[in-house]
MITORLO-212095 format. One line per 4 residues: number of its first residue (from 0); their letters; for each residue x, y, z of N, C-alpha, C, O. Coordinates in steps of 0.2 Angstrom, whole numbers. Each point is the difference from the previous one (the first is absolute). Layout:
NUM) a) X/Y/Z/X/Y/Z/X/Y/Z/X/Y/Z; ...
***
This chain:
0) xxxx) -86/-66/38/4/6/-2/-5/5/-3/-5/-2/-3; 5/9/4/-4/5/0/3/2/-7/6/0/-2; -12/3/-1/1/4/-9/3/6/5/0/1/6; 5/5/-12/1/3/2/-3/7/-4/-2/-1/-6
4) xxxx) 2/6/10/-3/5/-6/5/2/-5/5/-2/1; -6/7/-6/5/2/-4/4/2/-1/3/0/-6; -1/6/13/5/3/1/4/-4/5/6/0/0; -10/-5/4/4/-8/3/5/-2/-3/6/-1/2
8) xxxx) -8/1/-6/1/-4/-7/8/-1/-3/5/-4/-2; -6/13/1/4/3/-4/7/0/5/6/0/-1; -9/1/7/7/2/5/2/-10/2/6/-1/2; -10/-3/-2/5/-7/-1/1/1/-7/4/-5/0
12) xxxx) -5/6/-4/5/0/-5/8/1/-1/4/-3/-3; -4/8/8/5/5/0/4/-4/5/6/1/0; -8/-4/4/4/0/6/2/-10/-4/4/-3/2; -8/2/-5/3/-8/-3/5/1/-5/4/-5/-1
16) xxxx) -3/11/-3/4/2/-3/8/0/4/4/-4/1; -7/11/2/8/0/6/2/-4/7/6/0/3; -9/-3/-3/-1/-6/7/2/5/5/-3/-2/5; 6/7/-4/-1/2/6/-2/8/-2/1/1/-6
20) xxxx) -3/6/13/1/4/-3/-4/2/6/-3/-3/4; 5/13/-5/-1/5/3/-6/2/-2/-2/0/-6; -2/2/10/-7/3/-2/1/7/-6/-2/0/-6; 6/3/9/4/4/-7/1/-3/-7/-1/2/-6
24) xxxx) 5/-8/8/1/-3/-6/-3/-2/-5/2/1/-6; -8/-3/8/-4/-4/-4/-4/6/-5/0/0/-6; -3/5/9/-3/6/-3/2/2/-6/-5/2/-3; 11/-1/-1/2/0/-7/-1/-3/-2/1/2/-6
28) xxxx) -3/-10/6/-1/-4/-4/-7/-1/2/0/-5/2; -6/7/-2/-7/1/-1/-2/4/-3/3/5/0; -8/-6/-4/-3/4/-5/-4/5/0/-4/0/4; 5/5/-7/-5/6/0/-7/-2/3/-3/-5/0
32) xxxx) 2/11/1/0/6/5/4/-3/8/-2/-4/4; 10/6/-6/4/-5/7/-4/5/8/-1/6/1; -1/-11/4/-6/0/5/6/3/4/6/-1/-3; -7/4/9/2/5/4/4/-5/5/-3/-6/1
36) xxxx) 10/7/1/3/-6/4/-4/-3/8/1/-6/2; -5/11/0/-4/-1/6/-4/-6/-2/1/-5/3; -6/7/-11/-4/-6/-1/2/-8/-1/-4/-5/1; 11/6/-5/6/-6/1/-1/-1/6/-5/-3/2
40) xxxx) 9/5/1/1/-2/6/-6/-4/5/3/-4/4; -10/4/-4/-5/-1/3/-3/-5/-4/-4/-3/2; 5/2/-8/-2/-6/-6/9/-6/2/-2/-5/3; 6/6/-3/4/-5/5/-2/-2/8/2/-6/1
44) xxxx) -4/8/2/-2/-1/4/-6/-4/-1/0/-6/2; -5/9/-5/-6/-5/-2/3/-6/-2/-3/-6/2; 9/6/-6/2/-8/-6/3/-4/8/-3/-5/2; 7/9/1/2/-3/7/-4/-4/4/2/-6/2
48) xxxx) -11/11/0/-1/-3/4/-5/-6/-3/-3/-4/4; 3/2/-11/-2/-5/-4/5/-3/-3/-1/0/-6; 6/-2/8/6/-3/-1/5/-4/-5/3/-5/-1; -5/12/-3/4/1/-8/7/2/2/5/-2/-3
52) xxxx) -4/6/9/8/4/2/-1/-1/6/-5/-1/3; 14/-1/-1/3/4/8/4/3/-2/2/2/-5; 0/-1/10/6/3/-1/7/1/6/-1/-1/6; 6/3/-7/5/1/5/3/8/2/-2/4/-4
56) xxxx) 5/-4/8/1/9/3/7/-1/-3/3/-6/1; -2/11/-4/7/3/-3/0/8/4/-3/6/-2; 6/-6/6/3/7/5/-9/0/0/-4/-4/0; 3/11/0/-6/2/4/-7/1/-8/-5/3/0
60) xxxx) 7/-7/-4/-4/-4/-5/-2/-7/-2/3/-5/1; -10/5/-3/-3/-8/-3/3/0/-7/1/4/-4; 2/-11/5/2/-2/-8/-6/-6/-2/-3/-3/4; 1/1/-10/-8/-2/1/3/-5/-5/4/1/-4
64) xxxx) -6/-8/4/2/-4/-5/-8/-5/0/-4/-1/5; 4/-3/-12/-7/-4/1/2/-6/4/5/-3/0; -12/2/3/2/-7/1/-5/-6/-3/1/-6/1; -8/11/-6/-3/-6/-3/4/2/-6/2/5/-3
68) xxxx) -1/-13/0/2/0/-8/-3/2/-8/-5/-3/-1; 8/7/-3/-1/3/-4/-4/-7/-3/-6/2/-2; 7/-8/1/-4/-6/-6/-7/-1/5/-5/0/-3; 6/-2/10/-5/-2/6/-7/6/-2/-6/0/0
72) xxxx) 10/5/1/-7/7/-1/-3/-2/-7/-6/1/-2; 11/-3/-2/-3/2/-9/-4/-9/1/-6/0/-3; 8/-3/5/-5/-5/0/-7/-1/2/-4/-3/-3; 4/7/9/-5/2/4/-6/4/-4/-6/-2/0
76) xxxx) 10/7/-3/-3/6/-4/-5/-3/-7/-5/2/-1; 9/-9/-3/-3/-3/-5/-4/-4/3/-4/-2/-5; 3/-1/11/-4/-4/3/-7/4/-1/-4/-2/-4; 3/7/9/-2/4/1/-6/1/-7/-6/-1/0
80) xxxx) 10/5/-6/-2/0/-6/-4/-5/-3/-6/-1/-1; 11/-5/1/-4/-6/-3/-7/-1/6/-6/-2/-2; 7/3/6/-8/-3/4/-5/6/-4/-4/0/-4; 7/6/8/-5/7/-1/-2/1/-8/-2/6/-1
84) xxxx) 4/-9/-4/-2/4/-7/1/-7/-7/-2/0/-6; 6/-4/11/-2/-7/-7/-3/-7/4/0/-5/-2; -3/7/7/-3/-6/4/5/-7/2/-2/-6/0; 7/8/1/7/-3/5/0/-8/-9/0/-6/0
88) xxxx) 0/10/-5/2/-2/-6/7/2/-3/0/5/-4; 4/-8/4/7/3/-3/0/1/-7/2/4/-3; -7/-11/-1/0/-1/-7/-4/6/-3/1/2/-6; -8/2/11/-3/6/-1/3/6/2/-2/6/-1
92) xxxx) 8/-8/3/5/7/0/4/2/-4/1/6/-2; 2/-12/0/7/1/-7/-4/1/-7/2/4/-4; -11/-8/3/-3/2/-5/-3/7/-1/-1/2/-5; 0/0/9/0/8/3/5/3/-2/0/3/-5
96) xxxx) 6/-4/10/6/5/-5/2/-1/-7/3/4/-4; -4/-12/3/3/-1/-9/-6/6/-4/2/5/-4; -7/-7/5/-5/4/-2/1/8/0/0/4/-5; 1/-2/9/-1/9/2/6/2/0/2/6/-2
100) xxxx) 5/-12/3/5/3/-3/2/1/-9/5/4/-2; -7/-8/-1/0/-1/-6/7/-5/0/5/1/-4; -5/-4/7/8/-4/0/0/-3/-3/-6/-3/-1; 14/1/-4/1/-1/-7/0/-10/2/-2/-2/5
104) xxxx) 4/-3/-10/0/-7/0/7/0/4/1/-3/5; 2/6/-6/7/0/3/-1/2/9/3/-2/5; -7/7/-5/2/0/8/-6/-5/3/0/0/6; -5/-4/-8/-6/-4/2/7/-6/0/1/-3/5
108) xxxx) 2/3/-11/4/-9/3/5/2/4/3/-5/2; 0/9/0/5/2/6/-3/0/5/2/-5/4; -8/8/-3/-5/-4/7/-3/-4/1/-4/0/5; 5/-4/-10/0/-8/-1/6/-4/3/0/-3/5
112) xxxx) 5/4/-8/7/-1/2/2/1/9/2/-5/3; -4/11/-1/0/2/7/-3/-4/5/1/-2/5; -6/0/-10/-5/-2/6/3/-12/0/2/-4/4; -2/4/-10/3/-4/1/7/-3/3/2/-6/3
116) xxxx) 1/13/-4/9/-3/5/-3/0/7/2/-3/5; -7/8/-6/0/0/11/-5/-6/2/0/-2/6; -3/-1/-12/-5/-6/4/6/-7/2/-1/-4/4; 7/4/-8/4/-5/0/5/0/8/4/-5/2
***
């Protein structure tokens, strides 16, 4: 699976939010400075021909929906980070964030917790 760029990003966000939509659609829910519909339009295509979206003809329009999953990409994505910046260490990631988050004894033993319910 390919990283995606930022503005990649932002429009599967949008399209995992509404599970389906109009290239119009999507446009009000992206963030300032919102990009010109032509440049949506050709950044779906791009997610297309890298097979984040298809899509189906509704009368003489694309309706665009994802077909890679919102948890599969976010997974991909922390993979990714743990290789490139904690040396594919999870223990040097979470002490990184406890660290530079300043996180309280309450949220270190919730991600205690978490980690525990999912190993069972």
């Amino acid at each position: 699976m390919v990283k995606l760029a930022k503005r990649e990003e932002q429009i599967m966000i949008v399209f995992w939010d509404l599970k389906k939509a109009f290239i119009r659609d999507i446009i009000p829910h992206l963030p300032d400075p919102k990009p010109h519909y032509n440049s949506v339009a050709t950044m779906v295509k791009i997610l297309e021909d890298k097979g984040f979206l298809s899509h189906e003809a509704v009368g003489n329009m694309y309706q665009y929906f994802p077909v890679v999953d919102r948890e599969d990409y976010q997974k991909h994505a922390i993979k990714d980070i743990v290789s490139q910046y904690f040396d594919n260490s999870y223990p040097r990631m979470l002490a990184f964030f406890a660290k530079e988050q300043n996180l309280s004894e309450e949220e270190l033993s919730e991600i205690v917790n978490i980690i525990k319910t999912k190993k069972k």
